[in-house]
N, C-alpha and C positions, 0 to 999 in steps of 0.2 A: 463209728460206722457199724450198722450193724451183721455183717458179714467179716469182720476185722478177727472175731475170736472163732477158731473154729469150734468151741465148745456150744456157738449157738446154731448150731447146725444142727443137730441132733432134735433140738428144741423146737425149731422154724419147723423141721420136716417132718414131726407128729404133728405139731399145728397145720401145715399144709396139709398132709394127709387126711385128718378129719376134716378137714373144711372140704377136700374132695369126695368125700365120701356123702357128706351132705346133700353139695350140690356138686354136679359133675357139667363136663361139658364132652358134647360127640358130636362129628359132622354132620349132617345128614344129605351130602354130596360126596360123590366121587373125589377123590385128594390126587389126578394123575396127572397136576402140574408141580407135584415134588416128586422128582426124580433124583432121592437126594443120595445114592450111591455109587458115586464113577466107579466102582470097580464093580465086577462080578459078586452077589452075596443074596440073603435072603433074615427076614425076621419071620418069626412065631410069637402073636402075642395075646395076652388074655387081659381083655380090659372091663372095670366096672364103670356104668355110665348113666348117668341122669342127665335129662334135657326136656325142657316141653314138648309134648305131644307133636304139635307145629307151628312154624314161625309164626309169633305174635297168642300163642295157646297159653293158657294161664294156669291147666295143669301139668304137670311133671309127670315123665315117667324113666324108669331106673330100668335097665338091660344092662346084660352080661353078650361082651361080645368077642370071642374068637376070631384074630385075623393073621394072615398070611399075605405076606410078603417079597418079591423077589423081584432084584435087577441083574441083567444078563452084560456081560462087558461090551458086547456089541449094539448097546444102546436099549432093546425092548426090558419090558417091565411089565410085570401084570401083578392084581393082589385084591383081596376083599374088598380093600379100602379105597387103591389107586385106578383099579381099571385096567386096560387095555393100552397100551403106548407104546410110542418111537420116541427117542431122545434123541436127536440127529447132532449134538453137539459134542463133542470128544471136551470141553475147555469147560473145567467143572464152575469159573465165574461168569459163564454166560451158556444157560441153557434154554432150548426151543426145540419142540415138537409135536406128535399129534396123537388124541387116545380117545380111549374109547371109555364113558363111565355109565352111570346108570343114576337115573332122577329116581326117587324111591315112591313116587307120588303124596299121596294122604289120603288116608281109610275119613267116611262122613263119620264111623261110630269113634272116632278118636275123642269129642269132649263132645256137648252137649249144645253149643255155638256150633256148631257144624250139622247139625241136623234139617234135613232139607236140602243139604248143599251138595250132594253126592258125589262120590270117590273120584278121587282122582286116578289114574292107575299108574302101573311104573312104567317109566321109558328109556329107551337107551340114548345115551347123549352124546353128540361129537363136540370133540373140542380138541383149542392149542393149545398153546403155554411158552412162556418166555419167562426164566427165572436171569436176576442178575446177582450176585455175591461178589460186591468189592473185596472182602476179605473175610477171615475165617469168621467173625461175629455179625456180619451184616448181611443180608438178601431181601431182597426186592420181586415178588413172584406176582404173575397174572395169570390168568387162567379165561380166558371166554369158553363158553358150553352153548350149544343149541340142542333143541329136540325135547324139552319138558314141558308141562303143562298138559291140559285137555287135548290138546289140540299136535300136540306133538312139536311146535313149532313157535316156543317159549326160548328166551335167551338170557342168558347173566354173563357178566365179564365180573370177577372179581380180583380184588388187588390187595400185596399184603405187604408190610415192613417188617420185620423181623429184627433182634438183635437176642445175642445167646451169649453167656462168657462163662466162663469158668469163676463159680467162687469158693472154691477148695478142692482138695484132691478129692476128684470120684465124682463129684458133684456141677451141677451144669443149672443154671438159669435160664430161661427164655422169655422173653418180654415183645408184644406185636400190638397192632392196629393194622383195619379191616375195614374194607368196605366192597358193597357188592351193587353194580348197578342191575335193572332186570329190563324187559323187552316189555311192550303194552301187552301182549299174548303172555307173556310168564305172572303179569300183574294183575292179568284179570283173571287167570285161571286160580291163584291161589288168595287173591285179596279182592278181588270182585264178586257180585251181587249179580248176575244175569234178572230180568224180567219172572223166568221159571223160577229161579232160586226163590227169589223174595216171594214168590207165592206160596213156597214150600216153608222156605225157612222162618219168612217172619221179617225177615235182614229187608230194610230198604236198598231201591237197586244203586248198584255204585259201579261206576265204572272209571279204575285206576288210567292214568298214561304212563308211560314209560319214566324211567328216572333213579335215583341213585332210591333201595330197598333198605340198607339196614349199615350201621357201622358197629364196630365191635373193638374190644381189645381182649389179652390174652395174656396168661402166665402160665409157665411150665418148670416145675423141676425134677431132675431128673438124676439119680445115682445108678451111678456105675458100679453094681456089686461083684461082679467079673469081665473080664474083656468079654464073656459072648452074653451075660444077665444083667440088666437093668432092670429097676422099676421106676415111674416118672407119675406124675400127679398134676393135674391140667386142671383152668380154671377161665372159664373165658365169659364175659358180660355185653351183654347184643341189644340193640337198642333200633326197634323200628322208625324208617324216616318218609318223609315225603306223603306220599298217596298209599302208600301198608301201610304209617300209622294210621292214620285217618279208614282205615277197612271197619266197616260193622263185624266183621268180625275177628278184628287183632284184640283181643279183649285182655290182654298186659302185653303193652308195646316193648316192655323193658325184661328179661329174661337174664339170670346167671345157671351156666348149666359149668360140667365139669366131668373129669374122667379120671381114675385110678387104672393102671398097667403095671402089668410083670411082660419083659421082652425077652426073649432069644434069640439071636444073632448066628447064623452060620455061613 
């Protein structure tokens, strides 16, 4: 097995490491359907992070990003990452509640397939969430969002499986699969072709319908070099489906992005 000796631990985690450092992975959505701390606490972290430009973009680009963190015991939460929320659930294997994130939009000057196609701007987006965790290695999260695209009135629900264990001391695995369905208004604002576009851009007109956007899977490892210092090393592979892949302008349906952090915990 190869996690059997703990001498290859060392080995795997400079291998992991460059390999995030190459290619990284970072959300580019609100994350305020994990509310993953019943208790009262907060993180500070600094992460390095490469991703494409945007879903279905075929250039990469590398940011350095600073976030903060913080869950209250009485349920709210807010943070760079997560957004605005309630957890109205006290029972840490079955949580539900309501937040507030933010769509980041897309700049037209991001790659040169978007030319013609003009800015999307940013919006704020409402959403719930329902997480379930039979036990301490398994969770089951959903998330729906409304409020992104042009038009402000774009939707995605997406759904994750998760499993984490422990394979040495300090050290922590995660392993998931993803998928995110979108609304006809979320699909035509970032994978359609309006009439003006195609005269601008070039792009014949295309007009998406609704329907499952992209599945994905994910690895995370993660050491515990103090009880409040971690660093963790993220790798995740996204693969457009349905009417995004088919968009004149998803021009690499298939994407591995990734993320390097140092955490603080207080």
């Amino acid at each position: 097995m190869p996690f059997s000796s703990s001498r290859n631990i060392p080995l795997l985690a400079l291998a992991f490491t460059f390999a995030s450092l190459v290619s990284a992975q970072s959300s580019d959505e609100g994350d305020f359907n994990r509310p993953d701390r019943p208790r009262e606490g907060g993180k500070l972290s600094l992460s390095v992070a490469s991703k494409a430009d945007y879903s279905g973009s075929d250039a990469p680009s590398a940011s350095v990003m600073p976030a903060l963190e913080y869950q209250w015991a009485n349920g709210w939460f807010a943070g760079t990452n997560r957004g605005v929320g309630y957890n109205f659930s006290k029972d840490p294997t079955l949580q539900y509640g309501l937040g507030l994130g933010l769509d980041l939009g897309r700049k037209e000057s991001a790659t040169g397939a978007l030319a013609g196609m003009g800015s999307i701007d940013a919006k704020v987006e409402y959403g719930a969430f329902l997480n379930y965790a039979p036990d301490r290695n398994w969770r089951l999260s959903s998330v729906l969002r409304y409020g992104s695209g042009d038009t402000g009135q774009g939707a995605t629900a997406n759904f994750d499986a998760n499993y984490t264990l422990n394979i040495a001391p300090q050290w922590r695995l995660g392993l998931g699969v993803s998928t995110t369905w979108a609304s006809s208004q979320y699909m035509q604002s970032y994978f359609g072709v309006s009439a003006a576009q195609s005269l601008q851009s070039g792009h014949s007109v295309y007009s998406p319908t609704s329907g499952l956007r992209d599945v994905s899977s994910n690895l995370n490892l993660s050491y515990q070099i103090t009880p409040k210092i971690s660093v963790s090393g993220g790798l995740k592979a996204s693969s457009l489906i349905g009417d995004a892949r088919n968009s004149p302008i998803a021009t690499s349906p298939q994407s591995v992005s990734g993320t390097l952090s140092v955490g603080y915990a207080f």
